[in-house]
C-alpha positions as a printed NumPy array, in Angstrom:
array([[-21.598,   4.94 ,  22.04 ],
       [-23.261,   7.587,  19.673],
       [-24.163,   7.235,  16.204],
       [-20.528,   8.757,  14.619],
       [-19.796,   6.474,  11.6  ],
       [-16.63 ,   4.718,  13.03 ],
       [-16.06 ,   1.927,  10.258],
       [-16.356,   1.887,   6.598],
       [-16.513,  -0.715,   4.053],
       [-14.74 ,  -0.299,   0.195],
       [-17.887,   0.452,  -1.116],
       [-19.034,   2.842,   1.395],
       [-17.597,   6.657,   1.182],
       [-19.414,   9.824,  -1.061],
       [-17.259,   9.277,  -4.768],
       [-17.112,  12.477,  -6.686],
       [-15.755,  12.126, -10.133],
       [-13.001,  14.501, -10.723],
       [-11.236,  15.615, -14.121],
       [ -8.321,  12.911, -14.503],
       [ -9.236,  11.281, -10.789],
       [-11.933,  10.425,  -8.185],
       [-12.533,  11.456,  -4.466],
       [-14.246,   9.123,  -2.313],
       [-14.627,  10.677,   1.475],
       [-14.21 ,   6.958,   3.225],
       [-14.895,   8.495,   6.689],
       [-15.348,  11.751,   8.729],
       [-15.884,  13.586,  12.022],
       [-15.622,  17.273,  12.29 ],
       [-12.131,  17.463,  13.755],
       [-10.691,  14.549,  10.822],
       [-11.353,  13.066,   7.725],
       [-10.213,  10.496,   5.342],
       [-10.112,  10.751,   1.677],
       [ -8.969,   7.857,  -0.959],
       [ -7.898,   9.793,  -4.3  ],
       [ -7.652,   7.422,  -7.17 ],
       [ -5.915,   8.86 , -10.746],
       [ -5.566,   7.927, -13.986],
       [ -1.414,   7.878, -15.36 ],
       [ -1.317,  11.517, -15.685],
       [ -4.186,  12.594, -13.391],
       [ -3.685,  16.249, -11.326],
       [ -4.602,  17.835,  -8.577],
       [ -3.931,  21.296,  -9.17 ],
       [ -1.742,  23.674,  -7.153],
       [ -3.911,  24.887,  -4.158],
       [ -3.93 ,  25.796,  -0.493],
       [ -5.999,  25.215,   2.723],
       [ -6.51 ,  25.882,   6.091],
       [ -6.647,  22.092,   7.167],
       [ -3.507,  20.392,   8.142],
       [ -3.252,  17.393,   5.423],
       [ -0.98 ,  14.256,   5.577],
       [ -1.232,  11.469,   2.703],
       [  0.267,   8.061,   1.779],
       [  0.863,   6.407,  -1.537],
       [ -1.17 ,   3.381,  -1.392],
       [ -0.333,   2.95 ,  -5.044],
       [  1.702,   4.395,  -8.103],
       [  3.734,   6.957,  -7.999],
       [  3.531,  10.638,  -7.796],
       [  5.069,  13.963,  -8.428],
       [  4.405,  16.299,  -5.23 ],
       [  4.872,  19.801,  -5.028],
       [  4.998,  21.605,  -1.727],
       [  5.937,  25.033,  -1.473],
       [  7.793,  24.786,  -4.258],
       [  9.485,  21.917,  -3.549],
       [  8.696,  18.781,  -5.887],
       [  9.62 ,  15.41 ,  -4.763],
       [  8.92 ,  11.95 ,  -6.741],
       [  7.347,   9.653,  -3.989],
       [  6.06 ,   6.271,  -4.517],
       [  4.081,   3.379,  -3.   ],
       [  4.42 ,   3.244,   0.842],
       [  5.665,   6.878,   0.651],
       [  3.937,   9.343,   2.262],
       [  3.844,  13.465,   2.693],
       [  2.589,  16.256,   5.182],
       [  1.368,  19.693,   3.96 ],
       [  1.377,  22.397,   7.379],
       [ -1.43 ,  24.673,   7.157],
       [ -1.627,  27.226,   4.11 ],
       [  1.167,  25.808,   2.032],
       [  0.235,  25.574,  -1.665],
       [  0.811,  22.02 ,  -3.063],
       [ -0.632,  19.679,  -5.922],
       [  0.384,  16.225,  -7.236],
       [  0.686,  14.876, -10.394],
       [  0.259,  10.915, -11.678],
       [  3.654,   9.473, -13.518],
       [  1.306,   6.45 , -13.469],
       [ -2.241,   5.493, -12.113],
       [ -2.636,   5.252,  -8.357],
       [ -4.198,   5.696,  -5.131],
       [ -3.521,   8.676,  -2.376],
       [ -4.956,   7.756,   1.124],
       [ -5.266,  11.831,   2.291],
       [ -6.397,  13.036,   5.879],
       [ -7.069,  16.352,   6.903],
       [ -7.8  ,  17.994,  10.424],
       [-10.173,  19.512,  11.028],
       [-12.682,  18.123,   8.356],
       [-12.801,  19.287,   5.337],
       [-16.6  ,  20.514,   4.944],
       [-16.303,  21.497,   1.278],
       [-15.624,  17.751,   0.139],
       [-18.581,  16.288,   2.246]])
């Protein structure tokens, strides 16, 4: 087997403190990665776009999500996909958890 990180613990991943939220990269390989994004009631992630094919579950909370100018209110156990290029954000309606991945990795989190 080769040395790829396979497994990770909950207090392994890179945490980056973020304005209203954190990023913690929990594991990755060049063609995926997964990402835990914890925010505060209120918390954003801003209206953006990507080349990286991104799906994400609500592990907790709830959440407005825009995609392509489509907002939806999904909650825990929900879960969204955003194709390739499509701008899309979130916003809090109270604190929680997104569990994100995106193919291929994305190198500017790591």
């Amino acid at each position: 087997m080769t040395k790829q990180k396979v497994f990770a613990l909950p207090s392994e991943g890179k945490v980056t403190q973020l304005d209203g939220s954190s990023r913690r990269v929990i594991l990755d390989l060049p063609e995926l990665m997964l990402v835990e994004f914890t925010f505060d009631k209120g918390g954003i992630g801003a209206l953006h776009s990507h080349p990286h094919l991104q799906t994400s579950y609500v592990a907790e909370g709830v959440f407005e999500v825009t995609i392509d100018g489509v907002t939806e209110t999904i909650g825990k156990g929900g879960a969204y996909i955003v194709p390739t290029g499509l701008v899309h954000g979130v916003k809090a309606l109270e604190a929680g958890k997104l569990i994100d991945s995106f193919t291929p990795r994305r190198d500017d989190f790591l």
